[in-house]
FIKE-637794 format. One record per residue (C-alpha): residue in three letters; x, y, z. Coordinates in steps of 0.05 Angstrom, whole numbers, plus 5000, padded with zeros to 4 digits. Example, Ala and Ser with C-alpha at 12.3 -4.5 7.8 and 13.67 -1.06 7.14 Angstrom:
2
ALA524649105156/SER527349795143/
end
This chain:
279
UNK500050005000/UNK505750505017/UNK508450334949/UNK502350464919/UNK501851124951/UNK509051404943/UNK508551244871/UNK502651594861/UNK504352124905/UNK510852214861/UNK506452244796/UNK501852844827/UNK507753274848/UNK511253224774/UNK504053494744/UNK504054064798/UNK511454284782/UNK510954804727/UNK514054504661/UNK516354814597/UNK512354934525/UNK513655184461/UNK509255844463/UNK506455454393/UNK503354914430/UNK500155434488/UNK493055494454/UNK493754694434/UNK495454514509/UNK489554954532/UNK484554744490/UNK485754034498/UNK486354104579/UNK478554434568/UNK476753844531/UNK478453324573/UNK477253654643/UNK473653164689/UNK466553244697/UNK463353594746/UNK468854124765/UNK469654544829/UNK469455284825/UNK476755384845/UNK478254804784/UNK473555284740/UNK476355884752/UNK483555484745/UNK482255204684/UNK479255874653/UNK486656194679/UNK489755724631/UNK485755894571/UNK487256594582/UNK494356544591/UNK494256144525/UNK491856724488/UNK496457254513/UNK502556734488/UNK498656814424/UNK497757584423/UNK505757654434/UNK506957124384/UNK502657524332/UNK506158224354/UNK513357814339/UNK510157564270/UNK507558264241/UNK514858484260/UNK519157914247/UNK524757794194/UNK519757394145/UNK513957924149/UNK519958434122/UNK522357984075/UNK519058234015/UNK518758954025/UNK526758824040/UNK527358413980/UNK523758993939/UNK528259473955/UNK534559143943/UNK531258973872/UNK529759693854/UNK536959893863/UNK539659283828/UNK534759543766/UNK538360233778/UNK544859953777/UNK544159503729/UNK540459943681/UNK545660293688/UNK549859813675/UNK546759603613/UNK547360253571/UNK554260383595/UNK557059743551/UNK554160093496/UNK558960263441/UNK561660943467/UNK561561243385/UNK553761103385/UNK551861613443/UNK553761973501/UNK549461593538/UNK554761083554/UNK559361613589/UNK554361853630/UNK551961213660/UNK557660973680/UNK559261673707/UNK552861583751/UNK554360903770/UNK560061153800/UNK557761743837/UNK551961253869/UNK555560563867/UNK562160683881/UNK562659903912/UNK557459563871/UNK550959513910/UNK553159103969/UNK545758983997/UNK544158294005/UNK547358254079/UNK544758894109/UNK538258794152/UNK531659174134/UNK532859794180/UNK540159864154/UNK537959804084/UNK532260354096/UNK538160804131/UNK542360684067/UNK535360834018/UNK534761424055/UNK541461724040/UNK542361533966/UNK534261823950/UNK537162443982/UNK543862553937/UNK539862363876/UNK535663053902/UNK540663583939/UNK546263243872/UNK541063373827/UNK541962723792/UNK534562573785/UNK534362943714/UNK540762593690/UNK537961933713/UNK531362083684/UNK535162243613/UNK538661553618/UNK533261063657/UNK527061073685/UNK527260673752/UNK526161263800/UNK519861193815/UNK520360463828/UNK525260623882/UNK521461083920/UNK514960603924/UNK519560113940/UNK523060553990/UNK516760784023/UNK513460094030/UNK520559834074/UNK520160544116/UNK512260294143/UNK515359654139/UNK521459834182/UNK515960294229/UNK519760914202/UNK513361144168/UNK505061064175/UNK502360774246/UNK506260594294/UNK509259944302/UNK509059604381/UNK515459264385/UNK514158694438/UNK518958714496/UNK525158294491/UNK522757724545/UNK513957844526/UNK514257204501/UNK518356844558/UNK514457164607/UNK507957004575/UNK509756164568/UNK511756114633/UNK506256464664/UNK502155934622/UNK506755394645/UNK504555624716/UNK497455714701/UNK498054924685/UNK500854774744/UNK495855074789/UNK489954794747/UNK493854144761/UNK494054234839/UNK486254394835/UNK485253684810/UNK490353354860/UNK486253594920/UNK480453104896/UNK485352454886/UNK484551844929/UNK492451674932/UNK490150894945/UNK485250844891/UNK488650854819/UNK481551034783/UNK482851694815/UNK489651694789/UNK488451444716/UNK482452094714/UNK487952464736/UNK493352354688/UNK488052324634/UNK485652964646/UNK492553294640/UNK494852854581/UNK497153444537/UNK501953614591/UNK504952924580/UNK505253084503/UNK507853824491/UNK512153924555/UNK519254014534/UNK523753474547/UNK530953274547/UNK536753744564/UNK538154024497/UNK530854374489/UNK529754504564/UNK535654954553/UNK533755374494/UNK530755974495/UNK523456104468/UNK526856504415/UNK531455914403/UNK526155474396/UNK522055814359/UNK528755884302/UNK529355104310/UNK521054934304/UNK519055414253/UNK524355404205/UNK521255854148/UNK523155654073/UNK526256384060/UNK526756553986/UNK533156733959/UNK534757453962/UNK536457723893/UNK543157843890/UNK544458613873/UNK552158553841/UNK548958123783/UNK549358543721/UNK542458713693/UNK542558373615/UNK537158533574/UNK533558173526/UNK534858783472/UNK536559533464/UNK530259553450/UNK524859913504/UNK519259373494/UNK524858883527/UNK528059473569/UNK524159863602/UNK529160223637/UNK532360513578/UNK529361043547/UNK534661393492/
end
């Protein structure tokens, strides 16, 4: 009988110890712990298990803050910037391999591929608020250089660079509403006030169990299976950080960003193929 007791005794206290979650399996957890609560619950298990539901959605709310802010949601107005300056550059480019004896066209663009590109158009590894930083600068030389009319004489991508420039800076938060950056540890703090949440709800059922009868045990454990399921185990995860684990779970398939050193080739001379050129 002592056995029997100690054993279960041991099995309540590792369901009333807080645990660790992915904040992706919160809502999951919750939902399923509403599912398969016992019949017939007190008002302190009630008022427990509604706890847990809440805290589920406030891992949610920071998780959807992170998301509208996060390096996928500025992927493409990143990757649209980056490809309006390659189209500069390499329009650019383009018409200053021209035959020097057909046009002074050629001179020119390479003389304002210079004066912008000095480098090339090292882009690819700077981050969406460096790259708006960088926009920024270069869209105000073209103005106070007054390079816009010589640009406009050559190629035509201006205006694609400041749509593109002004979608990254509301994007970035630089421009249009305000964006609510979540605070560093939300996230943290909101799974492991879950994780606790659990916990409690799990000492609400423990008052009710009948250590020496192992129906009360099996309703028990049954009623907090999801625990069993998305708690995080084994030293390597129970060591990351939410952020880590949210890198190693939700590995995104990220596009390739266009690379914006590769020369621009067009199909023709032509300005049915080329839209950039316009002499």
């Amino acid at each position: 009988m002592f056995d029997q007791m100690h054993a279960a005794a041991t099995t309540l206290a590792a369901y009333m110890s807080p645990v660790r979650f992915s904040s992706r399996h919160c809502a999951l957890v919750a939902r399923l712990l509403a599912a398969h609560a016992p019949s017939g619950l007190t008002d302190d298990q009630r008022r427990a298990l509604d706890r847990v539901l809440a805290r589920a959605d406030a891992v949610d709310e920071v998780r959807k803050e992170r998301q509208r802010v996060s390096a996928p949601a500025l992927r493409e107005p990143h990757n649209a910037m980056i490809t309006a300056w390659s189209a500069l550059y390499g329009a650019l480019q383009a018409v200053a391999a021209v035959p020097r004896e057909l046009s002074p066209a050629p001179a020119e663009a390479e003389a304002l591929a210079w004066t912008l590109f000095p480098n090339g158009i090292g882009l690819a590894s700077v981050d969406a608020a460096g790259l708006w930083s960088l926009s920024r600068m270069l869209l105000e030389r073209i103005e106070e250089e007054g390079l816009r009319p010589r640009l406009a004489a050559i190629v035509n991508p201006v205006n694609l660079l400041e749509s593109a420039f002004a979608t990254l800076g509301i994007a970035v938060g630089a421009e249009g509403p305000l964006v609510r950056l979540p605070a560093k540890r939300a996230l943290f703090e909101a799974t492991a006030a879950f994780s606790f949440a659990v916990a409690a709800y799990a000492r609400t059922l423990a008052i009710g169990v009948d250590e020496t009868e192992r129906e009360d045990l099996e309703r028990f454990r049954a009623a907090l299976a999801s625990v069993d399921t998305y708690k995080i185990v084994g030293r390597s995860r129970a060591g990351l950080s939410d952020e880590e684990l949210e890198e190693r779970d939700e590995q995104d398939s990220e596009p390739e960003t266009p690379e914006p050193d590769a020369p621009y080739v067009p199909a023709s001379d032509d300005p049915i193929d080329n839209p950039f050129v316009t002499t």
